[in-house]
Every structure is written in C-alpha cells, then in structure tokens.
C-alpha positions in Angstrom: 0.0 0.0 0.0 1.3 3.6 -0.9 1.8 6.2 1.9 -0.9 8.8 1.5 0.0 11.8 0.5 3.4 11.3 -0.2 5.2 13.8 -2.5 8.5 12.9 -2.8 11.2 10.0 -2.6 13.6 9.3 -0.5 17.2 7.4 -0.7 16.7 3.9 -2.3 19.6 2.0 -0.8 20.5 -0.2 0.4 17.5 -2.2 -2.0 17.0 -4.6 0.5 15.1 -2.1 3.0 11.6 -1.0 2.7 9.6 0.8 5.0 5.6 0.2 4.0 6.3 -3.5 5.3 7.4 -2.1 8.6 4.3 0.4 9.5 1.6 -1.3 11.4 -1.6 -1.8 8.7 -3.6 0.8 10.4 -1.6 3.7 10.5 -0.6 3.2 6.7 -4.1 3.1 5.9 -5.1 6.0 8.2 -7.1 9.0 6.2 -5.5 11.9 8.3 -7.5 14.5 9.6 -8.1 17.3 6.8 -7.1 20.4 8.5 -9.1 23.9 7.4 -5.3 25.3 6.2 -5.3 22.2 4.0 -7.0 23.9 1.1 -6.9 27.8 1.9 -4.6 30.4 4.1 -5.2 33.8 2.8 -7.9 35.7 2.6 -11.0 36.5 5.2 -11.0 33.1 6.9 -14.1 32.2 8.3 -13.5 28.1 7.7 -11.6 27.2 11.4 -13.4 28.8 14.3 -10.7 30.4 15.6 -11.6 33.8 17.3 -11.6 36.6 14.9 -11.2 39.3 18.0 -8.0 38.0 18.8 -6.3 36.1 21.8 -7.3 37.3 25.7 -4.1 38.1 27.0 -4.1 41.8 28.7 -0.5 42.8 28.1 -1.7 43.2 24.7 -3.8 45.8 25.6 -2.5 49.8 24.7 -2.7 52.7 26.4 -2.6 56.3 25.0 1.0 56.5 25.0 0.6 52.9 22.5 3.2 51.0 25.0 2.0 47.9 26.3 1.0 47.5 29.5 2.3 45.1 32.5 0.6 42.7 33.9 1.7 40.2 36.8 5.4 41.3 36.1 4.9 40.3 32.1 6.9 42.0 29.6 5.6 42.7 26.3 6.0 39.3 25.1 3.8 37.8 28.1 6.7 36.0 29.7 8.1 37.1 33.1 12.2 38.1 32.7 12.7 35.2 34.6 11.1 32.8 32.6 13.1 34.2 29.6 16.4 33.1 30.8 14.9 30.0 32.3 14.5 29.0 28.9 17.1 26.8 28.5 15.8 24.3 31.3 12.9 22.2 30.9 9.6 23.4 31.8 7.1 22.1 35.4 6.2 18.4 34.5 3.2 19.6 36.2 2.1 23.4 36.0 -0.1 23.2 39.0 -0.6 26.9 39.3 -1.9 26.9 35.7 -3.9 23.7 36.8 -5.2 25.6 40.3 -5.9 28.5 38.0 -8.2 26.2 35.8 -9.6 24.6 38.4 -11.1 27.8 40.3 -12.2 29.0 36.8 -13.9 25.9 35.8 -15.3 25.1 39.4 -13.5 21.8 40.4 -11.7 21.6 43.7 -8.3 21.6 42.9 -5.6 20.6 40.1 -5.6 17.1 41.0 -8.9 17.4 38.6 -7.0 18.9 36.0 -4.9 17.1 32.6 -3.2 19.4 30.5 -2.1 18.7 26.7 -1.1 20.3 23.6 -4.4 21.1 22.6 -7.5 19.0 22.9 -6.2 16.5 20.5 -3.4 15.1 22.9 -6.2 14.8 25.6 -8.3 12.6 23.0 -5.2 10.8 21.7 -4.3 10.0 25.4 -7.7 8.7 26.1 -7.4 6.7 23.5 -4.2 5.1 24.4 -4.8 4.8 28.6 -8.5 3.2 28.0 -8.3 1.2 24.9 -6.5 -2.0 23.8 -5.9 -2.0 19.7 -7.4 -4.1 17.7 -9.6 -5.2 20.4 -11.5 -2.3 22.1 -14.6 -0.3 20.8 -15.7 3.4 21.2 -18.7 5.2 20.6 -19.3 8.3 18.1 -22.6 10.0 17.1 -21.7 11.8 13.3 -22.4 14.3 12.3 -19.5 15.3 14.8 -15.6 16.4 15.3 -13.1 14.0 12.8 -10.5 13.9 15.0 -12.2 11.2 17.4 -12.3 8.6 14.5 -8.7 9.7 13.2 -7.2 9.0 16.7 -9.3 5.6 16.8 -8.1 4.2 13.5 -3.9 5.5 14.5 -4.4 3.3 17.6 -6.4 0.5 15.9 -9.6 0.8 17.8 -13.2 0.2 16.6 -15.7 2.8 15.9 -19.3 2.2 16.3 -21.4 5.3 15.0 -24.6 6.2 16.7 -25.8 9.1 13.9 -27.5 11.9 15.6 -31.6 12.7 15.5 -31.6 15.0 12.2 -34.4 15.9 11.4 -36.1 18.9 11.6 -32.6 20.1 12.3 -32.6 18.6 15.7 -29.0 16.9 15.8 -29.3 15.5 19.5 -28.4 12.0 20.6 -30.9 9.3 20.0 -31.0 7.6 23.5 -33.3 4.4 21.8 -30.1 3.2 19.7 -27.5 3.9 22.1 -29.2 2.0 24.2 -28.5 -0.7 21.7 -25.6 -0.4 20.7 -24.7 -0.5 24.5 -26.3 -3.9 25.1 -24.5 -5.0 21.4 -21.1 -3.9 22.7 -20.5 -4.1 26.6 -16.6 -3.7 25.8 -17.8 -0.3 25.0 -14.7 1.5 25.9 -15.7 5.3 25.5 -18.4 7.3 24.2 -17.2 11.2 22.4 -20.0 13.2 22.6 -19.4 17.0 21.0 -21.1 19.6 23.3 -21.6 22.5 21.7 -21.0 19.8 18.4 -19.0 20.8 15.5 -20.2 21.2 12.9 -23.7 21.6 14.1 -23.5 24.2 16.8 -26.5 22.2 19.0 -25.7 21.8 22.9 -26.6 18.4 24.1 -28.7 19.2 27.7 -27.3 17.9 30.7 -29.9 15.7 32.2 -29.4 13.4 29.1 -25.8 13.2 29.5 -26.5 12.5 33.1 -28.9 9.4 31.9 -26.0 7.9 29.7 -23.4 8.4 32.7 -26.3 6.3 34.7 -27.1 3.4 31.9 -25.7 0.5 33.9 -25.4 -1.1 30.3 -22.5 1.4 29.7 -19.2 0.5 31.1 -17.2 3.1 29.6 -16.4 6.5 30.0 -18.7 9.6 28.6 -16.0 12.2 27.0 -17.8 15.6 27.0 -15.5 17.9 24.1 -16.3 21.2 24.9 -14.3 23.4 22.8 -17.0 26.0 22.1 -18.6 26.0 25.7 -18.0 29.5 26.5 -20.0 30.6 23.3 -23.1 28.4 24.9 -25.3 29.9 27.2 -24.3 29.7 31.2 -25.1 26.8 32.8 -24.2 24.8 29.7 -21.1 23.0 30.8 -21.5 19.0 32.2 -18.2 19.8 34.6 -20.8 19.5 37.1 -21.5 16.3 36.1 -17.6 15.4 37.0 -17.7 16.4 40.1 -20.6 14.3 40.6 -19.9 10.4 38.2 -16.7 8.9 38.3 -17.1 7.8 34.6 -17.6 11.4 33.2 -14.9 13.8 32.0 -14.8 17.1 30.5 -12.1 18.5 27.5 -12.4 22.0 27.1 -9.5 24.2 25.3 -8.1 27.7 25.1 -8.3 27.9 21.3 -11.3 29.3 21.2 -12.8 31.2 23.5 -10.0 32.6 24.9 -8.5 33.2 21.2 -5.2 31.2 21.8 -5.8 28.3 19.4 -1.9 29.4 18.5 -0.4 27.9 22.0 -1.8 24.9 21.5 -3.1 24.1 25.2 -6.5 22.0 25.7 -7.1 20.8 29.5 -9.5 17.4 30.8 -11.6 18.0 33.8 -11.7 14.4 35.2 -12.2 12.6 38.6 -8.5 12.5 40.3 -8.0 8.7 39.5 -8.2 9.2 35.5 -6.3 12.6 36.1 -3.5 10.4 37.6 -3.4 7.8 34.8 -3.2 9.9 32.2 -0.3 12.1 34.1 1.0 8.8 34.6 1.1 8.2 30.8 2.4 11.3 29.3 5.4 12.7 28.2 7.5 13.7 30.7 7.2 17.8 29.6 4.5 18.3 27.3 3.4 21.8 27.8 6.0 24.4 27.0 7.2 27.4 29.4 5.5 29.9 26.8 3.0 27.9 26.7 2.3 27.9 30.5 2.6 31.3 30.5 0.4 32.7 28.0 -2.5 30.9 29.2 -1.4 31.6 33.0 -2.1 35.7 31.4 -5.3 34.5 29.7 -6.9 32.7 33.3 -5.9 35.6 35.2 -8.5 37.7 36.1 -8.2 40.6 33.9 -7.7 37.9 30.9 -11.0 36.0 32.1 -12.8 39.5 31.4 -10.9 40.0 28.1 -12.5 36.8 27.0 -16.0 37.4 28.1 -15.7 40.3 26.7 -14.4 38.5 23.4 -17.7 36.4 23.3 -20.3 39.0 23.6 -19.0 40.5 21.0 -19.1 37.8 18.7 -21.7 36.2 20.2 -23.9 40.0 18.9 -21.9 39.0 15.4 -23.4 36.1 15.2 -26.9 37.2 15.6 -26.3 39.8 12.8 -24.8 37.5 10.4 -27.8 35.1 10.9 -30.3 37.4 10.0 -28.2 38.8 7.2 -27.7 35.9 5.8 -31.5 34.6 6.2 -32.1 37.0 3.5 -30.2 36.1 0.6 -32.2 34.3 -1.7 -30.9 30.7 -2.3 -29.7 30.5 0.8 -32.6 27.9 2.6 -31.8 28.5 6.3 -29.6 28.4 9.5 -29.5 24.9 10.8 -28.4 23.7 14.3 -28.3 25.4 17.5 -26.2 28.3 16.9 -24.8 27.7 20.6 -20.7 28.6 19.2 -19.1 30.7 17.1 -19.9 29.4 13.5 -23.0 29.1 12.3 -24.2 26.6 9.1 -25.7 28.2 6.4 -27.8 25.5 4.0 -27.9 26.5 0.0 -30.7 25.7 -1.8 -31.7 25.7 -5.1 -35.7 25.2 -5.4 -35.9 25.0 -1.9 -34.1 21.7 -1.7 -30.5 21.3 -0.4 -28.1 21.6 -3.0 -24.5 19.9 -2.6 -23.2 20.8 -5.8 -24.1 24.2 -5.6 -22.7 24.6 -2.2 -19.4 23.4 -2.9 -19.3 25.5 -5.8 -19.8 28.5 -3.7 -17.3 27.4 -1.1 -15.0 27.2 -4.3 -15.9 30.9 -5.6 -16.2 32.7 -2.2 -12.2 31.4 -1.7 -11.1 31.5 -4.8 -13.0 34.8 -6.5 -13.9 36.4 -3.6 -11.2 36.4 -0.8 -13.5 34.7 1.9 -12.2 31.4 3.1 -15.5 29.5 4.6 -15.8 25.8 4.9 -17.8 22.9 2.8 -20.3 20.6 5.1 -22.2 18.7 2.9 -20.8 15.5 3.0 -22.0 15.3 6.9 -25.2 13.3 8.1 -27.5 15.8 7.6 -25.8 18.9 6.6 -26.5 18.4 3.1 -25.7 21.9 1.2 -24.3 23.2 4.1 -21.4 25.9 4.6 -20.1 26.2 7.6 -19.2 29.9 8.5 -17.4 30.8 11.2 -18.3 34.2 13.4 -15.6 36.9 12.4 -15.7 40.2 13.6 -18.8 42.2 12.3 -16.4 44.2 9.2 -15.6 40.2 8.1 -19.2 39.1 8.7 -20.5 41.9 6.1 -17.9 41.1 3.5 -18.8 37.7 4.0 -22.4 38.3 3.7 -21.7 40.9 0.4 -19.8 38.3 -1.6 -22.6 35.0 -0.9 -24.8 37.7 -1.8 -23.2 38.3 -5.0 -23.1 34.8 -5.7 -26.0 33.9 -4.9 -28.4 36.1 -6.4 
C-alpha cells in the first residue's frame, strides 16, 4: 500500500530495505484529519473557528502613550524576565498553578482534577491510548460530529461504532433508543465522544441526558464531553458538574477558542482524580511548553477572564447579525443547528431543496474569487448543502455576507 500523501522519494539504498512492510496496517491506511489550512490560508478566513477578535491576553492591551501595559510582572512578550532566561531548562512536568488556575475557573476543587495537553487533541489521543487495547477495544461516536475522534481511533487501531444523531427537523441530539443498543450489542464499549456545543452543528446536548447515559448500567465506559465551544453556549451549559458528581464522566475543554489562543496549543480534561492520575501517569514527561504555561497563566488571570467574556459578547452580537443577514439572501434555505458557538451553518438551496453541488461551488468561488475562506459541510449526516461559517468580527461578517450575496443572487 502507498503512503498517503506522499510527494517525494527518498534514498533507495540499500535495495534490501523498505519501509511500507514495517508500518503497522492501520496507521498506513489511516485517512489523516483534513485540517481547514489544507485547502486555503489567505484571505477573510471564516472556515476554522478560531476567534476573529484576537487572543485574551491583557499585556496586549494599549494605552494612549501605545506601549503595552504590564501585567503580573509580564513584559511585552507575556513571559516574566525570569522565565526568559529559564529558557534553557525544561519546563514544570506539572504546571499546577496553571492547573489551580483552571480549576477555580472551571469550578472543580483543585488541580488534582486537571490534565493538561497540547491542545485537545493530545487529551483525545491520550484517552485513546490509557482506555483502549488496539485491535480489540470499541468506542462510541454519534456523526455528524468532530473527525479527530475517529482519526485518533483508526492511529491506535480501535473500533468505531457510529450512533448518527436525530436530524431531522434540524434537531441533531443524541438518539438515546439506539444507544441504548448499541450498549447492550457492545458491553466492551470503551468510550463514548460526545461534542457539546458539536461541530459542525453548533446544538448543545442538555445535561440531564448526559446524566442518563453516565447512569445506563449497560454502559461501562467513560462519557467524554468535548467542549471546545462552551464559553460561546449559554451559562449553565457546561457537564463539569457532572464530574464532580460520576466517576465515569470527563470534560475536555480548550483555550483555542474562546480565549483566542488556538496558537499555544493548550487543551485541558476535567476528570475525577483517579483518571487525572493515569493519564499524568502516561504522558510525556514535559509536554506543555514554558511559553506555553505562560500565556495561558495571562489568559486565566482575572483581567484575561474578562478580556475573554468580553471577546464572546462580541461575537456572540456578530453572530446574531450574520444570521439574520444571511437569512435573506435568496438561495440560501436557512440556518441549521443550534447556533450555541461561534460558527453558524448556512444551508444552500436551489428550489428549496439542499443543493451539494451548488454549495461546494460557492465554497470554491467565495475562496477563490472572492477572498473569503469558509468551509464545505455537505458530506456530513445531515448537513446536506451546508457551509459552515465561522463568526468573524462584524467588518468580516458583512464582506462575507456581500460576496454570498453576490453569488447567490
């Protein structure tokens, strides 16, 4: 079997040696994760979900004399004079004043509930490889839903059993009736992901019904709640009080996007202490960077947790404007999902059915003609004709909005 996406040779000798034989089956078969930078990088781009108003760190903040101001001893690189000729030692194995920090935000007693990773990815990845043994094990996904949690099963050779989400009528919650099933089909059940607000819908899944899969007695596993987008949901969203409560729930949550910092790469679990100890059991020995650390030590401080509500608000008002903007554009059918994160999916039409073709047409123009980068969703379970946009700042929104416009009608 080739290696996928390979673009160039290497050496050929000595003849005797070749490496496809050597890679385990799964991982040279593995359909990577297609990244939003994979197709586009230039331009308006509304295709990733980052944060359009930038990251939540106060020493970015200006005064009137335009010098950056301090904050907690930071410099105007973030990092603390002694952390800047400490670079040359390896970072806390640990970080537990980031962890504390987390904790108090997040409302969990202390960092012994708190796994830090490069991004939310590592946490997934890690899961994967504490909980599951390859080519044995089983774990649960309900599509339409984030890629990543199939990508890391097939690179450690674990099963995927796919529960599809309730879609109609634009509903896109969990149907309890075939988990239930698939539950009493596979008790080896190792883990079930469940996206909350999902990706690429944007719907909240409510808490009491992740409170009655925690409580199935059929379900051995562990219920992983991904909440990348929580702080875009309305309060009172978040199942970390669920974690404090079942020892077989945990929460992943990340700085990328609310807080603006997807550039750090730092994504947290909120766990019970036992699974909190495995995993720090498991990882490598200094995973998160002194920059790192300290950057999102600056974002959870206080005046950095009001940056990023801030942030929200404001894009949060965005995204109301863009919906109704874009609810008037002829050809464009509706806005479907729950609209609980920063992007919203836009559904093109063409007699008032959902049109693929046309849709990734327009997704082909609006990055190649017209300078906004958005991102093609019609290949999902129930997203047919759908463009996913994400929530830019309200100049991006109307140029985004001008140019589907043109298009469109």
């Amino acid at each position: 079997m080739p290696i996928l996406g390979l673009k160039s040779l290497g050496p050929t000798h000595p003849p005797h040696f070749s490496l496809e034989p050597l890679i385990r089956p799964n991982i040279l078969a593995l359909q990577p994760y297609r990244c939003a930078r994979d197709d586009y990088d230039s331009g308006i781009l509304l295709d990733a979900n980052e944060n359009a108003i930038g990251p939540s760190l106060p020493f970015l903040l200006f005064d009137t004399s335009s010098e950056p101001s301090k904050v907690n001893g930071s410099n105007n690189v973030g990092l603390t004079l002694s952390e800047l000729e400490s670079l040359n030692r390896y970072p806390s194995p640990t970080h537990d004043d980031l962890k504390r920090r987390i904790a108090s935000f997040r409302g969990v007693p202390n960092e012994d509930w708190v796994f830090l990773g490069v991004g939310s990815d590592e946490v997934v990845d890690l899961l994967f490889r504490v909980l599951c043994v390859p080519g044995k094990d089983r774990v649960l996904v309900t599509p339409p839903t984030y890629g990543m949690y199939k990508v890391c099963a097939a690179m450690n050779d674990v099963g995927v059993v796919s529960v599809p989400l309730i879609t109609e009528g634009g509903k896109f919650q969990l149907d309890e009736e075939k988990l239930e099933e698939a539950f009493i089909k596979y008790p080896e059940m190792k883990m079930i992901f469940i996206c909350s607000p999902n990706n690429p819908t944007a719907t909240l899944i409510p808490i009491p019904v992740i409170r009655r899969i925690a409580e199935n007695k059929k379900f051995k596993g562990v219920v992983v709640v991904d909440e990348a987008y929580i702080d875009f949901a309305p309060e009172g969203s978040s199942a970390v009080g669920l974690v404090k409560e079942f020892g077989n729930v945990c929460v992943t949550q990340t700085l990328s996007k609310g807080f603006g910092l997807a550039g750090i790469r730092l994504g947290y679990l909120i766990a019970p202490p036992p699974l909190i100890q495995i995993l720090t059991n498991t990882k490598a020995p200094y995973n998160v960077s002194v920059p790192t650390a300290s950057l999102a030590l600056s974002a959870l401080s206080k005046e950095g947790i009001a940056l990023m509500s801030s942030s929200v608000q404001t894009l949060n008002k965005n995204r109301s404007r863009l919906i109704d903007s874009l609810k008037s554009i002829k050809g464009i059918g509706g806005i479907i999902g729950g609209n609980h994160s920063n992007f919203i999916m836009a559904q093109i039409v063409s007699d008032g059915k959902a049109d693929n073709v046309k849709a990734a047409k327009v997704y082909k123009e609006m990055a190649e003609e017209k300078g906004v980068v958005v991102r093609f969703r019609g290949n999902e379970l129930g997203c047919e004709g759908c463009l996913r946009i994400t929530v830019g700042t309200e100049e991006e929104c109307q140029v985004a909005v001008d140019r589907l416009k043109e298009l469109l009608e």
